[in-house]
N, C-alpha and C positions, 0 to 999 in steps of 0.2 A: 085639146090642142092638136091639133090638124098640120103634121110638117109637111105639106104637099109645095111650098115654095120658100127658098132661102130668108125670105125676109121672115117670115116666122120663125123660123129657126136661131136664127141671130135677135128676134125680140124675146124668145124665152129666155134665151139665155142673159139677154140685157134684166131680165125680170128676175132670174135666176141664178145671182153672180159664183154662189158656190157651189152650183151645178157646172160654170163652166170650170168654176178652177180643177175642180175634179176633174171633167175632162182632158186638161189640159197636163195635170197628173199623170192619168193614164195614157193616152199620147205618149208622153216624153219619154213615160217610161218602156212604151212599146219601140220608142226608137231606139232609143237606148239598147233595149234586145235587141231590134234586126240588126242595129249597126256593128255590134258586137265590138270585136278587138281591133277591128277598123277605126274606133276612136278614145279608144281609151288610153292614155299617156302611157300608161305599162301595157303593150298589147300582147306579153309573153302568154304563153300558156295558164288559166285559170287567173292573173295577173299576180302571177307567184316569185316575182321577183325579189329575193332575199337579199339585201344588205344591210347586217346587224350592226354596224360602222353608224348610220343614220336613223337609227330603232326611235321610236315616239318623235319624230321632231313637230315642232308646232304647225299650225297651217300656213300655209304661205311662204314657207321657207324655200330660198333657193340653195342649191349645192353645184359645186360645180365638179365633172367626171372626168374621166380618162378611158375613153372606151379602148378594151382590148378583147383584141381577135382570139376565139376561144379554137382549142387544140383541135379540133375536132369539124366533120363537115354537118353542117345541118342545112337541113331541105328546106324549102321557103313554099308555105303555104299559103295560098289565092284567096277570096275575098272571101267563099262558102267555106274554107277549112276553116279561115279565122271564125267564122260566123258558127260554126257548129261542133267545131273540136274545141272553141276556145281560147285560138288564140296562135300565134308564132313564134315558137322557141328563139330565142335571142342570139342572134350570132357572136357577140360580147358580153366581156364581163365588165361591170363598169366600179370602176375606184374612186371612191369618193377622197378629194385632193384640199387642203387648204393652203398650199403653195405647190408651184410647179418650177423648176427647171429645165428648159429645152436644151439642147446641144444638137453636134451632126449626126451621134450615135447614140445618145440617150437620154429616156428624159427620167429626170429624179422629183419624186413627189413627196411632200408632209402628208402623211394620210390621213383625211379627217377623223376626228376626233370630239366626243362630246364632251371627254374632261379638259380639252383644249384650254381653257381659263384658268387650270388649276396653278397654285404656287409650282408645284415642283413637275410640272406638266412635261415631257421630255415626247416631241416628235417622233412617230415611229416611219423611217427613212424607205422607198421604195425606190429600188430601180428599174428601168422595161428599156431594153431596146427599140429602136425603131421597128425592125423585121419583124417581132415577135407583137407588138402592135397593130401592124398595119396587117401581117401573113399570118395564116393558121400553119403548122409543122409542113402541110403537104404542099403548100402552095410558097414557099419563102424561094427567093430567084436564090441561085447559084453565082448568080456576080454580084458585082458590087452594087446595091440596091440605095439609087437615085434618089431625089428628090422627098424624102423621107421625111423632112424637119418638114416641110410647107402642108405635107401632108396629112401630118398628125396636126400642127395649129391649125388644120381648116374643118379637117371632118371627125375627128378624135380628142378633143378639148372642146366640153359642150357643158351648158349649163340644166339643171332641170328644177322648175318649182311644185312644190309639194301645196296643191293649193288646202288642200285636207289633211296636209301632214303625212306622215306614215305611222303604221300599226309597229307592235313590239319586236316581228321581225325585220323591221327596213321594208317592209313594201308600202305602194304607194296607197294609201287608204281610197283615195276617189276612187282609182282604177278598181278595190276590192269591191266597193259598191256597187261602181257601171254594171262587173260580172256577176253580183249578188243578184242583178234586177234580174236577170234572163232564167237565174234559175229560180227565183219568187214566182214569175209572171208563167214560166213551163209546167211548174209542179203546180200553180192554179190551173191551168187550163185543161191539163192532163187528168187533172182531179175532178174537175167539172166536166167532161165527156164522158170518163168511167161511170159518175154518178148521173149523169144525163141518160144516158143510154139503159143502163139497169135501172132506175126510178122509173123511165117514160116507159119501157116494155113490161116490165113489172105492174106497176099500176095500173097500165092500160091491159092489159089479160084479166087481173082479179076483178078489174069494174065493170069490166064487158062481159063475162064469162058469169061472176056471180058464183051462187050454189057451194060443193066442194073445193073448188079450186081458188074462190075469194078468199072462203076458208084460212086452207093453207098458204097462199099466199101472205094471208092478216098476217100469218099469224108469226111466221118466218119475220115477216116488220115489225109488228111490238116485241120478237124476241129480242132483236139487233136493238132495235130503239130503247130497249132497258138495260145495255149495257153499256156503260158510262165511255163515252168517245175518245174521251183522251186515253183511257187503259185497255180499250179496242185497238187504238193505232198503235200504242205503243207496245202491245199482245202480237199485230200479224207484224209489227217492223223484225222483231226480236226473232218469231220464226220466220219472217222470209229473208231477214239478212240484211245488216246495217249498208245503207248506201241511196244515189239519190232514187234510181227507179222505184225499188220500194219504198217509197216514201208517198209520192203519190199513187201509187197502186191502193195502199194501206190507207190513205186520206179520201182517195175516191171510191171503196167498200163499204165507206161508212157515212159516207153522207148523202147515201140515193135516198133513205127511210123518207124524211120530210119530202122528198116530190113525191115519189112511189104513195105515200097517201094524199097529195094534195091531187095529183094524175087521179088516181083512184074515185075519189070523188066526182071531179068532172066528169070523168068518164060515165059512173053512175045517172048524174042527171044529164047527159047526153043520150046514150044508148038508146032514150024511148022516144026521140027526134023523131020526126016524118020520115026527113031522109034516111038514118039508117034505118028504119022498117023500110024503106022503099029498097035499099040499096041491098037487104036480104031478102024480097020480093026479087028481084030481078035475079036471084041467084049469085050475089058479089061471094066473094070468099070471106072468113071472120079475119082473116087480115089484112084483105084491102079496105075492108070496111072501117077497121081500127086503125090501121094505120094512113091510107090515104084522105081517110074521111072525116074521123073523130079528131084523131092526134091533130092533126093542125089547126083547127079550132079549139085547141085548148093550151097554145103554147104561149100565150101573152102572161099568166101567170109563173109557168112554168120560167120564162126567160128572168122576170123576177128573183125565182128563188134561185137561179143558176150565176146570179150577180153576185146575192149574197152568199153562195156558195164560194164562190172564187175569194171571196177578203176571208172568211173564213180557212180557206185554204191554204193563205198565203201566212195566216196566223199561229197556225197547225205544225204547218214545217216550217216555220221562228223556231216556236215551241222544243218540235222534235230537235232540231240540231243544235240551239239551247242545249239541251240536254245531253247532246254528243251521239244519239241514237238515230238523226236526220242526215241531211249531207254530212260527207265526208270529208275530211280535209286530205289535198292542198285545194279544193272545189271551196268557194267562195260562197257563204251563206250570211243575210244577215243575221242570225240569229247567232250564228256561227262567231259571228263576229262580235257581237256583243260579246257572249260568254268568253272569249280570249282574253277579254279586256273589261270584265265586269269589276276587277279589283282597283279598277282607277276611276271608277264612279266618284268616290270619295275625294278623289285628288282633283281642285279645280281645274289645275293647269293641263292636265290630263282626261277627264274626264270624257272628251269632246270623243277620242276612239272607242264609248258604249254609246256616249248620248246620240251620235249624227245617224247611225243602225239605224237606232230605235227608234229615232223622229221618222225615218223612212221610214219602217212599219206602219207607221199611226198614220203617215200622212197615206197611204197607197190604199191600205184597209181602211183608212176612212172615206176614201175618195171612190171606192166598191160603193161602199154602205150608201153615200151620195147619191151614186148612177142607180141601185136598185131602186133606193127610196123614190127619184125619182123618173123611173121604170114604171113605178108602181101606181104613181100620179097620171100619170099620161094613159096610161091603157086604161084606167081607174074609169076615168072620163070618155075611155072612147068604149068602151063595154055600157056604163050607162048612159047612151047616146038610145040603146034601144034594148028590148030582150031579149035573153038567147035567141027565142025563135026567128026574132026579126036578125038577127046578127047574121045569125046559119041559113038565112035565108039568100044570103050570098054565097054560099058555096061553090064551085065547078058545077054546071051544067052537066057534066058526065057524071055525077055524083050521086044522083038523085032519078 
């Protein structure tokens, strides 16, 4: 299959329906990253907005708030902080209300309540000024502060729907998701460049080079490769220290072995190509040769396994922060999130804050597994189109 014009493209995919949903999978979820806390209903920081007043409510619930103006100044961050620190500290606190009171100086709220229905249920009663509402301590005027009542019914009495519900602390469960994605989709990609980079130079020296140095190279790869990955990563998390960078550091050390030998091998039935004997005729260096000559004619498998590498990676650190040893809390993981709420697996009504995680897992890791498969398909066909020789018989003109 030959994509050299959109309408091929769109017939594979007609031919192909769960190749596209997969794409479309990944897409979403890569927007989801760049958009970051630019769209996520809670866009605070990590979307760590706590109110324990509205802890597990169902999905789809709406509440209605009392935003108040918090004591303090906070600095308002632009579209790349949200995007890369995660988020913008919230200027208010907000009170969740099942009845309101207004007047000219204050307003008086029933504060919600989940035993609300009970027989002997008794409202717990709050008061807030206007000033203290609408002003932080530094900012409240010295006269008589105007127009106060029309102020708070227009931009301080707001509603918000919970379309996922919230998790055991009151935060908003979707928002925890949106920010789970950015660090699934970071700690894969991070993962798969570490092991990119060490598998492709790694392999490509031992297959080129041969003799002692293949040697030792092997042999450093079967030592890794027989020791069992999960208590590899969870060995260098422990000594480099629980949090998210070590995580993909740890996840990307240990999964180069499988390129670094499949490199290896191309590289071996390559080496004895016309062009590189031509290309060390001509006096090239052993790594322009390997790296501007071989290496890119051998990276359609390579991209392969760097697919599958990425669902695997995003599986790894579930896994690790499952376990409490991956991301850190108040940082948003889903695996993170499951394990919060593993104990409500059982409870139907509840269930939905482990089950929605985990369906994200299955679906994102499966939608990897998708795109390599078919990765695999396509260059499958366009490698037996001819023989190595005929293939590398397209190489750069300066190559050879």
């Amino acid at each position: 299959m030959e994509f050299d014009k959109p309408f091929s493209i769109v017939k594979y995919l007609y031919k192909n329906p769960l190749f596209g949903f997969a794409l479309v999978i990944i897409f979403s979820a890569i927007l989801v990253s760049i958009l970051g806390a630019n769209i996520r209903p809670d866009g605070t920081l990590h979307s760590n907005t706590q109110i324990p007043q509205i802890s597990r409510l169902k999905p789809g619930t709406t509440i209605s708030f009392l935003k108040v103006r918090k004591n303090k100044e906070v600095q308002k961050s632009n579209f790349f902080e949200k995007l890369f620190f995660g988020g913008q500290e919230s200027f208010f606190t907000f009170v969740p209300y099942d009845k309101c009171e207004l007047n000219d100086n204050y307003v008086l709220l029933h504060e919600y309540d989940m035993n609300r229905d009970e027989p002997d249920y008794v409202p717990n009663r709050l008061t807030f000024s206007l000033e203290d509402i609408v002003f932080n301590l530094n900012d409240k005027p010295s006269t008589n502060f105007e127009g106060g009542k029309d102020l708070v019914l227009s931009n301080h009495l707001v509603e918000k729907t919970f379309f996922l519900g919230t998790d055991k602390h009151g935060r908003d469960l979707l928002s925890r998701l949106m920010a789970g994605t950015i660090i699934s989709l970071s700690i894969g990609l991070i993962s798969v460049l570490i092991s990119f980079f060490l598998g492709l130079t790694l392999g490509a020296i031992s297959g080129y080079y041969g003799g002692r140095t293949d040697d030792i190279i092997l042999w450093f790869i079967n030592v890794v490769w027989s020791i069992p990955a999960l208590l590899l990563i969870i060995s260098l998390t422990l000594i480099l220290g629980k949090g998210y960078a070590t995580v993909f550091v740890a996840v990307g050390l240990t999964m180069w072995v499988e390129l670094a030998r499949v490199v290896r091998g191309q590289v071996i039935a390559i080496r004895e190509m016309d062009y590189v004997i031509a290309g060390k005729i001509l006096g090239f260096s052993n790594m322009r040769i390997i790296f501007k000559h071989i290496i890119p004619n051998l990276l359609d498998p390579v991209i392969v396994i760097c697919a599958s590498n990425f669902a695997t990676a995003i599986l790894i650190e579930a896994g690790l922060s499952f376990l409490g040893i991956g991301v850190q809390i108040p940082m948003p993981s889903w695996g993170s999130i499951i394990d919060q709420h593993k104990e409500y697996i059982i409870h139907a009504e509840k269930s939905f804050l482990a089950i929605i995680p985990g369906l994200l897992i299955i679906s994102l890791v499966f939608s990897f597994m998708i795109l390599g498969h078919h990765l695999r398909s396509v260059l499958g066909r366009k490698a037996s189109a001819g023989t190595w020789k005929e293939q590398l018989k397209g190489a750069p003109a300066d190559s050879i």
